[in-house]
DOMI-416149 format. One line per 5 residues: number of its first residue (from 0); their letters; for each residue x, y, z of C-alpha. Coordinates in pm, 1 decimal, padded with zeros to 6 digits, always signed. Layout:
N
NUM	A	X/Y/Z | ...
This chain:
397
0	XXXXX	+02679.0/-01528.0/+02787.5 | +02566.0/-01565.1/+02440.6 | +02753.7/-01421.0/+02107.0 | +02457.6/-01130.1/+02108.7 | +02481.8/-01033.1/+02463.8
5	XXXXX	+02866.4/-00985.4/+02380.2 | +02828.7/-00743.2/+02121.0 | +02592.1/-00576.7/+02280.9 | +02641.2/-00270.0/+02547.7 | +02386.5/-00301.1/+02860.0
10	XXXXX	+02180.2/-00052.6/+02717.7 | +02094.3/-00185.2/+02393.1 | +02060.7/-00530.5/+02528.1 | +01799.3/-00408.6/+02768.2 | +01642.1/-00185.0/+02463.4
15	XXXXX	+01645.6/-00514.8/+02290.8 | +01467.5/-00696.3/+02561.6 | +01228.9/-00427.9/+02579.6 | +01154.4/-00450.1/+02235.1 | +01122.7/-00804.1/+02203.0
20	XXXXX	+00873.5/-00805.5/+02499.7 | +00647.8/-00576.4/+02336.2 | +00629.8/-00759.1/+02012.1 | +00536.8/-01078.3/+02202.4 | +00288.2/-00941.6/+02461.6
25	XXXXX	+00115.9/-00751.2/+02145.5 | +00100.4/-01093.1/+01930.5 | -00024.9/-01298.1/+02254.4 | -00335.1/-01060.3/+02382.7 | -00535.8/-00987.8/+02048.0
30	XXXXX	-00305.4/-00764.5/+01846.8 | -00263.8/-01105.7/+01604.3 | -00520.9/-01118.5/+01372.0 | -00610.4/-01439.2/+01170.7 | -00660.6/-01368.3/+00853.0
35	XXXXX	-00871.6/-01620.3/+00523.6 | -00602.9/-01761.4/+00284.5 | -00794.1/-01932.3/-00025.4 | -00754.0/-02189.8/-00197.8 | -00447.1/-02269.6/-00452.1
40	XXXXX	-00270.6/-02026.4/-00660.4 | -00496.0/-01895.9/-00963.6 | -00238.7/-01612.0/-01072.4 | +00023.8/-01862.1/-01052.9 | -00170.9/-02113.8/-01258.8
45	XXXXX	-00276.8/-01850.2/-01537.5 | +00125.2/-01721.6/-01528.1 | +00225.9/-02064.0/-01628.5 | -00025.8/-02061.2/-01930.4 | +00034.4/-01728.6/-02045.9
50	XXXXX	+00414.1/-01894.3/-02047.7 | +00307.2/-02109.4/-02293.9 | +00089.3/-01901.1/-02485.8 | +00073.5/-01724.1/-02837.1 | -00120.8/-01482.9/-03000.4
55	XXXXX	-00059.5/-01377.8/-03396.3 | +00201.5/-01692.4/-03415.4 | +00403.8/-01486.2/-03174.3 | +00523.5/-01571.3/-02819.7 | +00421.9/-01403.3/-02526.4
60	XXXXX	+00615.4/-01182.7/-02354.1 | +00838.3/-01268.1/-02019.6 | +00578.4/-01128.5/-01738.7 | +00893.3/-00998.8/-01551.4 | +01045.5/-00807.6/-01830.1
65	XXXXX	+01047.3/-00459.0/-01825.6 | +00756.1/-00210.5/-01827.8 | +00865.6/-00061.1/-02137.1 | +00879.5/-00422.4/-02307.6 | +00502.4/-00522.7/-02196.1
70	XXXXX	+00441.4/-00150.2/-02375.5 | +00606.4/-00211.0/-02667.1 | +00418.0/-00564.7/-02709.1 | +00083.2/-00486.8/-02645.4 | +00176.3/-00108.6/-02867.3
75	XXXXX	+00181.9/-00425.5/-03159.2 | -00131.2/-00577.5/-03135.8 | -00422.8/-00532.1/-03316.3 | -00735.1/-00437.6/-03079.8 | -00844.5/-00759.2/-03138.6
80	XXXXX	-00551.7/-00974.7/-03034.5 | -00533.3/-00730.8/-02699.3 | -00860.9/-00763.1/-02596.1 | -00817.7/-01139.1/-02676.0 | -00530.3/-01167.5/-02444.2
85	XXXXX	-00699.4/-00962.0/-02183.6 | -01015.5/-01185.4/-02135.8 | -00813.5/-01519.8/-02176.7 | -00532.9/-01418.8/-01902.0 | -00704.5/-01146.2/-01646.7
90	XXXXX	-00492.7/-01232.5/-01377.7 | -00187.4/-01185.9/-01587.1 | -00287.9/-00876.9/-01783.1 | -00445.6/-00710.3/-01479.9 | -00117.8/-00731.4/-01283.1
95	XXXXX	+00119.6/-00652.1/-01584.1 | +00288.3/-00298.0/-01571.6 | +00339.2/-00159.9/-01851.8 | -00024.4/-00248.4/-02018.5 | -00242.6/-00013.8/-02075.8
100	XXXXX	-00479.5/+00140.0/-01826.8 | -00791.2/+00075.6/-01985.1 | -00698.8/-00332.5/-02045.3 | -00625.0/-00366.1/-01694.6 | -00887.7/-00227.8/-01624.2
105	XXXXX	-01118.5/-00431.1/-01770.2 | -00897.7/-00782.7/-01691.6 | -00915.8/-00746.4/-01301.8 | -01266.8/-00709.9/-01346.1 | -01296.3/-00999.3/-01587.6
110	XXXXX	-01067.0/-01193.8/-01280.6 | -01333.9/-01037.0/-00979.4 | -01586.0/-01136.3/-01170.7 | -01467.6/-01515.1/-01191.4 | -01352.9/-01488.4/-00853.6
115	XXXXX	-01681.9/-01400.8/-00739.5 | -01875.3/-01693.3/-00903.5 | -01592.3/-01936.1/-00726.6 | -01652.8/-01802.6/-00396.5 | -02033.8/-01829.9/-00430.2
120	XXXXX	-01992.2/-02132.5/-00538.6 | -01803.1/-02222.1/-00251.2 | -02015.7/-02040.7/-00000.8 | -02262.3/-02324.9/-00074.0 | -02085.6/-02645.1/-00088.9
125	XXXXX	-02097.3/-02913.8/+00141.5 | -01742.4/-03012.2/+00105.5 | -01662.9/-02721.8/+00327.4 | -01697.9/-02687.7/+00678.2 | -01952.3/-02420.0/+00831.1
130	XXXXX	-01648.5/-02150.9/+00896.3 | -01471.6/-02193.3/+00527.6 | -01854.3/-02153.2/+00378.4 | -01873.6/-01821.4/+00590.4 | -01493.0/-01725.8/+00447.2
135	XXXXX	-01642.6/-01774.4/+00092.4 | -01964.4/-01582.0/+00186.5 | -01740.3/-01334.2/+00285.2 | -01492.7/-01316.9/-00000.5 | -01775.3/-01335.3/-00239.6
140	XXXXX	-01946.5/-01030.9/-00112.4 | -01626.0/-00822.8/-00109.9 | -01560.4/-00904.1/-00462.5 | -01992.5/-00828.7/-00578.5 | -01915.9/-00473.3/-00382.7
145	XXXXX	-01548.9/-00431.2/-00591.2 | -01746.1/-00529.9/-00905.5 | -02011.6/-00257.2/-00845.4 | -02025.2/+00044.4/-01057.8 | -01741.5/+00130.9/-01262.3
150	XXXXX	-01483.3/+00076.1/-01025.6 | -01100.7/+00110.1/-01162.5 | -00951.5/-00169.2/-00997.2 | -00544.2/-00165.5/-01112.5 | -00445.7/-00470.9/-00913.4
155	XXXXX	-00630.7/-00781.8/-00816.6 | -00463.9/-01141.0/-00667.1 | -00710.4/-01334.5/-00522.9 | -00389.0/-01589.6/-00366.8 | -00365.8/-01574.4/+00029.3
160	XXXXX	-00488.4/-01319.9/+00187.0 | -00541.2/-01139.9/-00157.2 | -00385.6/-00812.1/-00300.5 | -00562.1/-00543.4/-00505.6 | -00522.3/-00188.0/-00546.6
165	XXXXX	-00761.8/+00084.4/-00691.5 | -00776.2/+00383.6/-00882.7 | -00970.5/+00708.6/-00815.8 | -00933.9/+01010.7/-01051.9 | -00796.7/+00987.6/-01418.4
170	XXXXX	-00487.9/+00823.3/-01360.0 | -00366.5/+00839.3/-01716.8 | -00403.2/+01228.2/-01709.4 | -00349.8/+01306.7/-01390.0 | -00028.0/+01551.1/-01302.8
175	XXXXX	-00034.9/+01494.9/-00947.1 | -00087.8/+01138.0/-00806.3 | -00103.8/+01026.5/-00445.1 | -00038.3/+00683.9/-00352.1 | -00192.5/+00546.5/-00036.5
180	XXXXX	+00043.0/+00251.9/+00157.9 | -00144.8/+00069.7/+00439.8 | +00017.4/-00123.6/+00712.6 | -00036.4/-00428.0/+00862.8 | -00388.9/-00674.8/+00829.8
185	XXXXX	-00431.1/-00543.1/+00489.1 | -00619.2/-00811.1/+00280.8 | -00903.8/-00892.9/+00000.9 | -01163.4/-00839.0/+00305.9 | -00999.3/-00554.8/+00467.5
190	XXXXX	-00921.2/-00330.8/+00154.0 | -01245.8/-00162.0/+00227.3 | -01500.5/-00095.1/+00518.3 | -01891.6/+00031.4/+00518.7 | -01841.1/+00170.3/+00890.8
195	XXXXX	-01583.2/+00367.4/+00950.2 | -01478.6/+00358.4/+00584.4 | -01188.5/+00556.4/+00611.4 | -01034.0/+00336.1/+00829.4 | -00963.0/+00110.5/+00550.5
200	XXXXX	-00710.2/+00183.8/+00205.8 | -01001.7/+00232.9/-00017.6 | -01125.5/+00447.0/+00253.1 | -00816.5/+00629.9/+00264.5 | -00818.6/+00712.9/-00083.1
205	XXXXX	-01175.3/+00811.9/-00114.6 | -01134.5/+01072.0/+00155.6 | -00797.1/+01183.8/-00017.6 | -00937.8/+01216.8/-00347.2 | -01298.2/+01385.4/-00225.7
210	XXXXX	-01162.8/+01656.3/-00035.4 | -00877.7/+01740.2/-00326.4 | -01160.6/+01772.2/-00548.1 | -01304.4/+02003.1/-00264.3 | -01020.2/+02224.2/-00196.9
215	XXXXX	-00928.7/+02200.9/-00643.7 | -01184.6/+02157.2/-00835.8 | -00995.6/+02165.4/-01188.8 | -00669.6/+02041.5/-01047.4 | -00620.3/+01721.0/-01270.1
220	XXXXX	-00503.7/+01530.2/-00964.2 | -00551.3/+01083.4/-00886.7 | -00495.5/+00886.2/-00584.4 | -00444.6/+00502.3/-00558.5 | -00499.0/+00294.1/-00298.2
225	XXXXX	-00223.5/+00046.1/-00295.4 | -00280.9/-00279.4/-00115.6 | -00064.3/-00431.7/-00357.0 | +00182.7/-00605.7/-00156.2 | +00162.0/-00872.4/+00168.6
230	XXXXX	+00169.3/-00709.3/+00443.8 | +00223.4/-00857.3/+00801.7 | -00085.7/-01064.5/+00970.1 | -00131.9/-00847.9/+01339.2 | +00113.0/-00733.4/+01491.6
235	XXXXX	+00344.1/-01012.8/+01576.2 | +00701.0/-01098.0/+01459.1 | +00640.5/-01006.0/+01071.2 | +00553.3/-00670.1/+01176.3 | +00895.5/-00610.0/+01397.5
240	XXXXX	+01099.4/-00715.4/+01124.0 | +01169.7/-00512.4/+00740.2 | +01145.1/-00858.0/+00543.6 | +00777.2/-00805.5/+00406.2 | +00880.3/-00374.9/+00371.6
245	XXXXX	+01166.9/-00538.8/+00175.4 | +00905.0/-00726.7/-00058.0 | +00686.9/-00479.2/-00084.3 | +00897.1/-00191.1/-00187.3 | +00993.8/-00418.5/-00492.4
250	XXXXX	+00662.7/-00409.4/-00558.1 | +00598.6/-00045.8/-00519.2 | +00889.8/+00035.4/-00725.4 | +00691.5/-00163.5/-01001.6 | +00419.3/+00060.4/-00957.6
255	XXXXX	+00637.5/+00370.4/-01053.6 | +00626.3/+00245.3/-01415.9 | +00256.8/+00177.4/-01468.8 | +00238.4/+00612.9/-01328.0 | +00220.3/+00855.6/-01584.6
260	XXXXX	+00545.5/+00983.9/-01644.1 | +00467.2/+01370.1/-01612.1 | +00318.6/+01317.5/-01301.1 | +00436.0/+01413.8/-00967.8 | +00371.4/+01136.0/-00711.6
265	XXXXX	+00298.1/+01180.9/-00286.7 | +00350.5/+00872.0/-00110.7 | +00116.7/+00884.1/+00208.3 | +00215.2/+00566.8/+00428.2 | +00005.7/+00422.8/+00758.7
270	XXXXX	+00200.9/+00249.4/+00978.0 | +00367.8/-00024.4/+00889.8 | +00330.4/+00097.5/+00507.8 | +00587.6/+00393.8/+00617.8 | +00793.5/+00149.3/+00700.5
275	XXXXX	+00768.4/+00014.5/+00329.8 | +00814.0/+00341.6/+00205.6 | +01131.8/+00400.4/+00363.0 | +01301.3/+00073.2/+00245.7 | +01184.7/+00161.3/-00133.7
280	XXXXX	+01255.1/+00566.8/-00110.4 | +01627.7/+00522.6/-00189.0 | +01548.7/+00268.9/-00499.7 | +01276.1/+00533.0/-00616.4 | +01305.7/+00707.2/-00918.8
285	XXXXX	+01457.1/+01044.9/-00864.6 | +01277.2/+01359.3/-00876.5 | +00913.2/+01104.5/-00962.9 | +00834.0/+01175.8/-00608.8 | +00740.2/+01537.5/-00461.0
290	XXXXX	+00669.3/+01421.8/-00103.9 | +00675.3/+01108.3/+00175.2 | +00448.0/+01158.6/+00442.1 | +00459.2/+00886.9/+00741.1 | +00172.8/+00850.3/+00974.4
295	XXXXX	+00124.0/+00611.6/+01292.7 | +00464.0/+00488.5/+01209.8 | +00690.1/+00275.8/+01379.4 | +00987.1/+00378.4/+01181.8 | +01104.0/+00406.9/+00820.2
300	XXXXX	+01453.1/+00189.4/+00915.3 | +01634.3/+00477.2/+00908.3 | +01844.4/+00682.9/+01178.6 | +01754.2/+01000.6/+00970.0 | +01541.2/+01150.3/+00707.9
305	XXXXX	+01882.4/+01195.1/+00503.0 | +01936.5/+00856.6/+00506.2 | +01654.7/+00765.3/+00310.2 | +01841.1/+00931.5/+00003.8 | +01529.3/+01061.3/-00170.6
310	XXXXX	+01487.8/+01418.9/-00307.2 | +01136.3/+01413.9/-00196.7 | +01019.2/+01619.7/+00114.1 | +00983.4/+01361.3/+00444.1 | +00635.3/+01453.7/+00620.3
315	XXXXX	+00572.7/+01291.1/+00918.8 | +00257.9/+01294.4/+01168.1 | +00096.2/+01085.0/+01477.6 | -00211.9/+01148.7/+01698.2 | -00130.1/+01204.3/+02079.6
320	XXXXX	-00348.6/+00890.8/+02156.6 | -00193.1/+00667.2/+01862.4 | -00080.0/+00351.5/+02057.6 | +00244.2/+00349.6/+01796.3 | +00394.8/+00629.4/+02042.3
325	XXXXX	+00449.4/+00357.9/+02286.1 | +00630.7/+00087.4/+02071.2 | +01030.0/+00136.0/+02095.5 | +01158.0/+00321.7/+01832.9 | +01490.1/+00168.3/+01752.1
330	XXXXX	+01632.4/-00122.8/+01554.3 | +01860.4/-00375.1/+01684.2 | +01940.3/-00745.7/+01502.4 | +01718.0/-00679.7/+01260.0 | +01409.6/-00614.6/+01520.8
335	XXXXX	+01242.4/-00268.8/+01542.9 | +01214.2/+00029.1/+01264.1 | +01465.1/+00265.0/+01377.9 | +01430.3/+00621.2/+01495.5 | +01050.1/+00782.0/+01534.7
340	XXXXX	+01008.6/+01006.1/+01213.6 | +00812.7/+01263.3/+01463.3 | +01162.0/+01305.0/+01675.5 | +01308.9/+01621.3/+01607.8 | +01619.1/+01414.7/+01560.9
345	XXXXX	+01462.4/+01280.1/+01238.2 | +01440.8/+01565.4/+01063.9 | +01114.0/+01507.2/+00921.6 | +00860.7/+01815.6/+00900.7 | +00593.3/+01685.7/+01206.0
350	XXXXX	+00263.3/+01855.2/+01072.0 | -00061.1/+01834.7/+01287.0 | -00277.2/+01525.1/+01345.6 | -00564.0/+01709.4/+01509.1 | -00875.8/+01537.8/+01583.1
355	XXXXX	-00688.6/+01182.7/+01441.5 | -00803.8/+00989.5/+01773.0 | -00591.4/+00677.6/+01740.3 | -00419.7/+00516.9/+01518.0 | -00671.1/+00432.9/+01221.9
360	XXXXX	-00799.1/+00794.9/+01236.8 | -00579.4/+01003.9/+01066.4 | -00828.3/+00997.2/+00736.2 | -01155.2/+01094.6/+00933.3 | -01376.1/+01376.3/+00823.3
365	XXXXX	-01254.8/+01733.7/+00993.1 | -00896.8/+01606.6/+01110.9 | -00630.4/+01870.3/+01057.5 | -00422.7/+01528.1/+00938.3 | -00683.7/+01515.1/+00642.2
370	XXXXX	-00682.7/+01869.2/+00562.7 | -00281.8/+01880.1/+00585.2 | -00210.1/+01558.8/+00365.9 | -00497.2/+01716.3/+00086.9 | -00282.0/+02053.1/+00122.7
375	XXXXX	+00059.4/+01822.3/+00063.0 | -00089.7/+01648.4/-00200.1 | -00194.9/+01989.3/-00407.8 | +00162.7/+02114.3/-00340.3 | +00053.8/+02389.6/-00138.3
380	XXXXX	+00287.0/+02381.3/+00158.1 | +00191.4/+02737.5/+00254.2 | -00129.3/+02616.2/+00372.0 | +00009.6/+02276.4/+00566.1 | -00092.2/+02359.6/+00972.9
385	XXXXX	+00294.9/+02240.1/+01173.8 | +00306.9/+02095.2/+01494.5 | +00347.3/+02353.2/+01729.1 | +00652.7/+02519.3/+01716.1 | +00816.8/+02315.0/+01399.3
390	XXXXX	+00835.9/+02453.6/+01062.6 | +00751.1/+02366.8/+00767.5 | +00806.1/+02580.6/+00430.9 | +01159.8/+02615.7/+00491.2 | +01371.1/+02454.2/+00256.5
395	XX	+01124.3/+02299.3/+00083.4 | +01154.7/+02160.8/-00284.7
């Protein structure tokens, strides 16, 4: 008998098998996805320059100090000098909370843009074999259809699998902003989709954001679609474990102080994203966030909403045909989420996923999931549809 099986009871050890089984037969029959990594570390490159850099005689500012530091700093500048430092160190400046909207802005697009010659260049060379030329051809037309219009990109990393996250809405005016968290496969080349759009974070957003504009016209409202962290590749051993939720919350926390202070946020999490969400809800500013809504989720690695320590009302929905239902909601060595945040046990308010039909649904024109998380995101709980028999006004913030 091994030290586990000791400490274990018969029941969990069994729960654990059970668990473990899942994970691997999911990784081993297609659930695994492989996923482009490219080549070197540009961000890291352009944070070792910016290490060494000046501007005005004056040294550059630690890119992990505070928010409220990179604020003051760039506050200092002339227009000049920040516009200089913005086209001479995108990657840095369009990743740097605390800058201002408009400079980020304009650096991650600067960074697409020189992103997007690489790639094309790379598309075409002959020092790459036919399947890393199709990678670039790929990569290259994701970051043309990012560079289209006047797209407010907030986050760009073109490293691994690549990170970015977009704006919709006035963000710096905004008084209510929604923040989209996607689970796992999230990359450069999955951030957004032509069929099926809202299947993807952009997606996501876009649907969010069109039908508050719908229901509110005048309401002064933003959503973001935050791919901004690593998420796990398929669902294999990454995606049973809290390690990369742990990573990303840090992340997300970040985001908190690039949000307009006034505004009240709505975190709306797929999947392994709620997950995320419910490592970083405790370590959230207090009273910044109005709501948490989980959807598809495995768990938030917690036994209760209560123990996520947030003032923020827990939301939590999933599709009768979402294939989530029939992963094992429990954690045990550090495997598995926890309890299911649709359990009554939870203590979550379960609101309708009508017409959702699976698990990348819940976002799709005419779901009662859609018209419930617009309703959440307004604040207007009145009009948020239950599941059958729950409640959910009562108590409410």
């Amino acid at each position: 008998m091994t030290l586990l099986e000791a400490r274990l009871s018969p029941t969990s050890l069994r729960a654990l098998l059970a668990l473990t089984v899942v994970f691997v037969m999911l990784a081993i029959t297609g659930w695994t996805a492989v996923r482009p990594h490219g080549t070197g570390d540009p961000r890291a490159t352009a944070l070792s320059a910016w290490k060494r850099g000046t501007v005005g005689a004056r040294k550059l500012p630690d890119p992990h100090a505070a928010a409220s530091t990179i604020a003051r700093f760039f506050a200092s500048l002339t227009r000049g000098q920040r516009l200089h430092l913005t086209d001479r160190y995108p990657l840095v400046v369009g990743n740097l909370n605390g800058v201002p909207l408009t400079l980020r802005y304009r650096a991650n697009r600067t960074a697409l843009t020189q992103a997007h010659a690489a790639e094309a260049a790379r598309a075409h060379s002959d020092k790459l074999t036919p399947s890393g030329r199709h990678d670039a051809e790929r990569l290259s037309i994701r970051y043309a259809s990012l560079l289209a219009g006047h797209r407010q990109i907030l986050a760009f990393d073109p490293a691994g699998a690549g990170r970015a996250a977009e704006v919709f809405g006035d963000l710096a005016t905004a008084a209510r902003v929604s923040v989209i968290v996607p689970g796992v496969d999230t990359s450069t080349l999955t951030f957004e989709r032509s069929h099926k759009a809202y299947r993807s974070p952009v997606g996501m957003a876009k649907a969010l954001y069109g039908a508050e504009r719908a229901a509110e016209p005048a309401a002064r409202t933003a959503v973001i679609a935050w791919a901004d962290y690593t998420s796990p590749s398929g669902v294999g051993l990454d995606a049973s474990t809290g390690a990369l939720a742990e990573r990303g919350a840090t992340r997300l926390k970040g985001l908190f102080t690039a949000l307009p202070r006034h505004a009240e946020v709505s975190l709306f999490c797929h999947s392994y994203g709620s997950v995320l969400c419910g490592v970083a809800a405790p370590g959230l500013p207090r009273g910044r966030v109005s709501d948490i809504t989980v959807f598809g989720s495995p768990g938030m690695r917690a036994r209760h909403a209560s123990d996520l320590h947030t003032t923020a009302n827990v939301w939590a929905a999933r599709d009768g045909n979402d294939w989530i239902g029939d992963v094992p909601h429990l954690e045990i060595a550090g495997l598995g989420h926890g309890a299911d945040p649709v359990s009554r046990a939870f203590g979550a308010r379960v609101v309708s996923a009508a017409g959702a039909n699976g698990h990348p649904g819940y976002f799709a024109p005419g779901t009662t999931s859609l018209a419930n998380f617009v309703e959440i995101a307004l604040g207007n709980y009145g009009a948020v549809a239950c599941q059958e028999g729950d409640s959910c006004t009562e108590g409410l913030l």
